[in-house]
C-alpha positions as CSV (number, residue, x, y, z in Angstrom):
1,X,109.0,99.5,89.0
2,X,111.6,97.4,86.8
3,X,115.7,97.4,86.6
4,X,115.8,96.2,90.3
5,X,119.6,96.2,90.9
6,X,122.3,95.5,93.6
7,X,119.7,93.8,96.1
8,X,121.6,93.2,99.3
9,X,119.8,91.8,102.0
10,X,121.0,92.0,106.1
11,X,119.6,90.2,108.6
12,X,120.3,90.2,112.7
13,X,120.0,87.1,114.9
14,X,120.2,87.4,118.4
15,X,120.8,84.4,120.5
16,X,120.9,83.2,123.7
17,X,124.4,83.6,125.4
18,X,126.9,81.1,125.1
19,X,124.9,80.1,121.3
20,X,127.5,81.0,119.0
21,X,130.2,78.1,119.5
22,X,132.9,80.8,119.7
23,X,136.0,78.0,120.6
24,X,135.9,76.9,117.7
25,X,137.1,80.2,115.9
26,X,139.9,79.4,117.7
27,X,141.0,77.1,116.1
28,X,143.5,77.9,112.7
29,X,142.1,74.8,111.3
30,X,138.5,75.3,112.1
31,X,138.9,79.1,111.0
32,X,140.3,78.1,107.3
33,X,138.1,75.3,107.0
34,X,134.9,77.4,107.5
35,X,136.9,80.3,105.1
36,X,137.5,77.0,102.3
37,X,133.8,76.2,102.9
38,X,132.6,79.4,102.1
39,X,135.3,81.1,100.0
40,X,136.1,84.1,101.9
41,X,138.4,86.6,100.6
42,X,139.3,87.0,104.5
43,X,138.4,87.7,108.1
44,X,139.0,89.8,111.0
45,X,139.3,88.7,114.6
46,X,140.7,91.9,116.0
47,X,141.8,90.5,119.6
48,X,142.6,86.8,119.8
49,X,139.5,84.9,121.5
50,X,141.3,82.6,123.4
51,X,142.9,85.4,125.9
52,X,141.0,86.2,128.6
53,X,137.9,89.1,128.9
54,X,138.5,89.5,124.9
55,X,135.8,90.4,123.5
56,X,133.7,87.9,120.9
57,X,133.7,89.2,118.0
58,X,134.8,88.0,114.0
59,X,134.2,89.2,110.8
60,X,134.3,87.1,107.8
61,X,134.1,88.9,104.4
62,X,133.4,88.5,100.9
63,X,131.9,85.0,100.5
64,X,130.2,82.7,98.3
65,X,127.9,80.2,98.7
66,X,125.6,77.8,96.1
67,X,122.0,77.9,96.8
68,X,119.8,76.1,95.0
69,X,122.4,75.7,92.4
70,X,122.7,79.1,92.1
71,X,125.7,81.2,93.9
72,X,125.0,83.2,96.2
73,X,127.7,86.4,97.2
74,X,127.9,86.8,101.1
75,X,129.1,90.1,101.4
76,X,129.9,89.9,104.7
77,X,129.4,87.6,107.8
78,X,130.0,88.7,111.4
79,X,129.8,87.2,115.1
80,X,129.5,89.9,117.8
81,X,128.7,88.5,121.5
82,X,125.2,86.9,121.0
83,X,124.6,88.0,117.6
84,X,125.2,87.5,113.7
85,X,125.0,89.3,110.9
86,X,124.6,88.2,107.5
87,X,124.5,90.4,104.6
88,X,123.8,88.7,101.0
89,X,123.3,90.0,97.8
90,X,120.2,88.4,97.1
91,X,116.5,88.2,98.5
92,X,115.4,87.7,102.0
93,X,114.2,84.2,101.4
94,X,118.1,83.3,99.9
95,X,119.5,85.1,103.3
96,X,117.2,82.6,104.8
97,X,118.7,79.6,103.2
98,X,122.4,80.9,103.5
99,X,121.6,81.1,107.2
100,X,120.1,77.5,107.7
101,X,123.8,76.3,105.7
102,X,125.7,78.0,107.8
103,X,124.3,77.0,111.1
104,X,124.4,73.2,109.9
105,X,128.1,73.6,109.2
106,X,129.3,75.6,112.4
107,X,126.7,73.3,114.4
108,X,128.9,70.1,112.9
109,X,132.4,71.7,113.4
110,X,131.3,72.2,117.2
111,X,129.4,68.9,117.4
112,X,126.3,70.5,118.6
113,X,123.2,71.1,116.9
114,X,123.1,75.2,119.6
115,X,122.8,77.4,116.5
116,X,119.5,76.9,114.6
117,X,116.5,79.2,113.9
118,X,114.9,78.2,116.7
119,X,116.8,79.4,119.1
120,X,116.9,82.6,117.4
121,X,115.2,85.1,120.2
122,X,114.6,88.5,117.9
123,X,115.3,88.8,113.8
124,X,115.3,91.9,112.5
125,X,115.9,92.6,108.2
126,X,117.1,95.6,106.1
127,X,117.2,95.9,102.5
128,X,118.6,98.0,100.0
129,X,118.5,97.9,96.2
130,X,118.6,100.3,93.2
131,X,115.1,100.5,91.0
132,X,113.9,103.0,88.1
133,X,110.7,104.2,89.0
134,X,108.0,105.7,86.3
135,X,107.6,109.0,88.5
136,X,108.1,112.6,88.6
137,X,110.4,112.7,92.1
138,X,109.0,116.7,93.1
139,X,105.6,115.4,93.5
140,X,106.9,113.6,96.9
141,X,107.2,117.3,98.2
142,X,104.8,119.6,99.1
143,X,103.7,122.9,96.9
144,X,105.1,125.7,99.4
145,X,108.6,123.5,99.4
146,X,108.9,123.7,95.5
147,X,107.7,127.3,95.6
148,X,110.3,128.0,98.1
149,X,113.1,125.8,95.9
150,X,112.2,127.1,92.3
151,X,111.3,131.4,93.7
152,X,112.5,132.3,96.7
153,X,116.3,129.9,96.4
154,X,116.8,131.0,92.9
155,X,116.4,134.5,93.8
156,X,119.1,134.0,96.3
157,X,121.7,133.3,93.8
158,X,124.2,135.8,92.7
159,X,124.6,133.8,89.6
160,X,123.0,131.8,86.7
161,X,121.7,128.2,88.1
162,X,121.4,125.4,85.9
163,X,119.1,123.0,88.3
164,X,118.2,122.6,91.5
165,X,117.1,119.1,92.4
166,X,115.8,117.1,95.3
167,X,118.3,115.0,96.3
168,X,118.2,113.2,100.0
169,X,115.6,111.7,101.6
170,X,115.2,109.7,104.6
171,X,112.8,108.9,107.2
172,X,113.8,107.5,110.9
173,X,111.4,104.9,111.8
174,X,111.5,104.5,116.1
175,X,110.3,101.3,116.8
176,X,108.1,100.5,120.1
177,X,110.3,98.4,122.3
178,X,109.1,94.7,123.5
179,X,109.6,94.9,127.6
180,X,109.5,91.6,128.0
181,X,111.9,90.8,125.7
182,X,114.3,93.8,127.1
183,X,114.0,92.8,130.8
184,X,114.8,88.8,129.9
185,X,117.5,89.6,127.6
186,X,118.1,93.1,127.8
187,X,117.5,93.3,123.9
188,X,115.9,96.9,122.2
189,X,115.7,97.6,119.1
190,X,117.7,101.0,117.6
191,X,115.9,103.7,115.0
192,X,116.3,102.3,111.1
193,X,116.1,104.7,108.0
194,X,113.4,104.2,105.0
195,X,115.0,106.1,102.0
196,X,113.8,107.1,98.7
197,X,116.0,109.2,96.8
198,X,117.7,109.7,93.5
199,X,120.9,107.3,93.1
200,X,123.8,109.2,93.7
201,X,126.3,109.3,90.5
202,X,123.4,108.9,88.1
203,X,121.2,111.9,86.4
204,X,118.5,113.0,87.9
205,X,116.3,113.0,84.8
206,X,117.0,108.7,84.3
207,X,114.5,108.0,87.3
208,X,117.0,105.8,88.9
209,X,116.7,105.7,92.8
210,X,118.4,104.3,95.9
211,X,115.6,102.5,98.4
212,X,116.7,101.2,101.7
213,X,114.1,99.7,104.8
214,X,114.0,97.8,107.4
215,X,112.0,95.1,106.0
216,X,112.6,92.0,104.1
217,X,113.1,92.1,100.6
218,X,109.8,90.7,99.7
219,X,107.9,93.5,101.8
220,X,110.5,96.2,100.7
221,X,109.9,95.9,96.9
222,X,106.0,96.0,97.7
223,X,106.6,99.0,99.4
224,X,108.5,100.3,97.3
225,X,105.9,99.6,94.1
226,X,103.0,100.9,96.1
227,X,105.1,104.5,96.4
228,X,105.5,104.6,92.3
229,X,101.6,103.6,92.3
230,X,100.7,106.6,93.8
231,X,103.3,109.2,92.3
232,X,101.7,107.9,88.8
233,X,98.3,108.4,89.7
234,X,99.4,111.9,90.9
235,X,101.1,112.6,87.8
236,X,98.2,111.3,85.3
237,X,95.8,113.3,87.9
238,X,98.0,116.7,87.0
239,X,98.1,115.7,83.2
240,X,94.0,115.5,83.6
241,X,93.7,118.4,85.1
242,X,96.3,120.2,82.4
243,X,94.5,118.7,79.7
244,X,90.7,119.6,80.9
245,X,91.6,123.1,81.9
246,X,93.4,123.6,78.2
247,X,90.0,122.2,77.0
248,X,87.7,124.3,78.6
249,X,90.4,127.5,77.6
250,X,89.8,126.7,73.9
251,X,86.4,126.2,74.2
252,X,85.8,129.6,75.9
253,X,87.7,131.0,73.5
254,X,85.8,129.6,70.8
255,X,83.1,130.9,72.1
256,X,83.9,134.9,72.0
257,X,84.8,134.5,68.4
258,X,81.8,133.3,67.4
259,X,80.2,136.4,69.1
């Protein structure tokens, strides 16, 4: 695995109500000094918070943040009821850190030290990032699906076809649910995909492919590394098998003449 590209992390909080210091996005002042603070391009607040029964919700966007003296892009930052979102482009450990700055600066604007990790009652992660991969992509299906792809499709066709190659795939991973945590806080937790799959845009041929789970990064790429380790060994096993059954062809060949 190598040429890891566009790694975008997203990570969920949920919180205890009345956590996120809402009031303070109220505030014009407090709303452009936490946009100057992180350098977003701009925000949403679809229905004013301060009228009554409207629901909590903002949406900050296109952000940036130094970490570790590095920056850091925040591509986007939202505030629904009880929860946040944070999506960065960079690792699961980063997210982490961009989380711990924010909730320090929010926590000092509202004068209260409410959001923290600690208080955080379920995290949940998703990440996504472009990777070449040394593999031969049919091997992920099964011999009666290519058979059924490269005879019985092409001999559908009226006309000449050029390729026909594998180009979705996605899994839907149902999580079991945590009862106690649904009847105390009436949290569950929805299906998340795990995709493999050529990039879209790119040849099929360059091995480049889109991955997406709903893990951290760190636990993502290992994934992700142990699915090229075994479509190599299934490609050297093949090559093997090719080569040793070529072998033993020559040699019985060999043989006759000689007779």
């Amino acid at each position: 695995m190598k040429n890891i590209q566009n790694l975008h992390v997203t990570q969920v909080r949920i919180f205890p109500e009345d956590t996120i210091p809402y009031q303070i996005f109220s505030l014009p002042e407090k709303v452009k000094q936490f946009k100057d603070r992180y350098h977003f391009a701009g925000e949403e607040i679809p229905i004013p918070l301060q009228l009554p029964g409207a629901p909590k919700l903002i949406i900050f966007q296109m952000g940036e943040v130094k970490i570790e003296d590095s920056s850091t892009i925040i591509d986007q930052l939202q505030f629904e009821g009880r929860k946040m979102v944070l999506e960065v482009a960079a690792s699961s450990n980063v997210a982490d850190m961009v989380f711990l700055d924010i909730a320090d600066f929010v926590n000092k604007m509202a004068g209260n030290a409410s959001l923290s990790e600690e208080r955080t009652l379920t995290k949940t992660e998703e990440t996504k990032c472009t990777v070449f991969l040394q593999i031969d992509y049919w091997e992920v299906f099964s011999d009666k699906t290519k058979w059924f792809i490269k005879d019985d499709l092409q001999k559908a066709f009226d006309r000449p076809v050029f390729a026909t190659n594998p180009s979705k795939l996605t899994f839907e991973i149902i999580f079991d649910q945590d009862i106690d945590l649904f009847r105390k806080h009436r949290i569950h937790f929805v299906p998340k995909p795990l995709t493999i799959e050529p990039r879209e845009g790119i040849p099929f041929d360059e091995q480049t492919y889109f991955t997406c789970s709903p893990f951290g990064s760190e636990v993502h790429l290992r994934l992700i590394e142990a699915f090229e380790k075994l479509f190599e060994a299934e490609i050297g096993r093949k090559k093997m098998k090719s080569y040793t059954t070529r072998v033993s062809a020559l040699r019985k060949k060999g043989g006759k003449k000689k007779k």
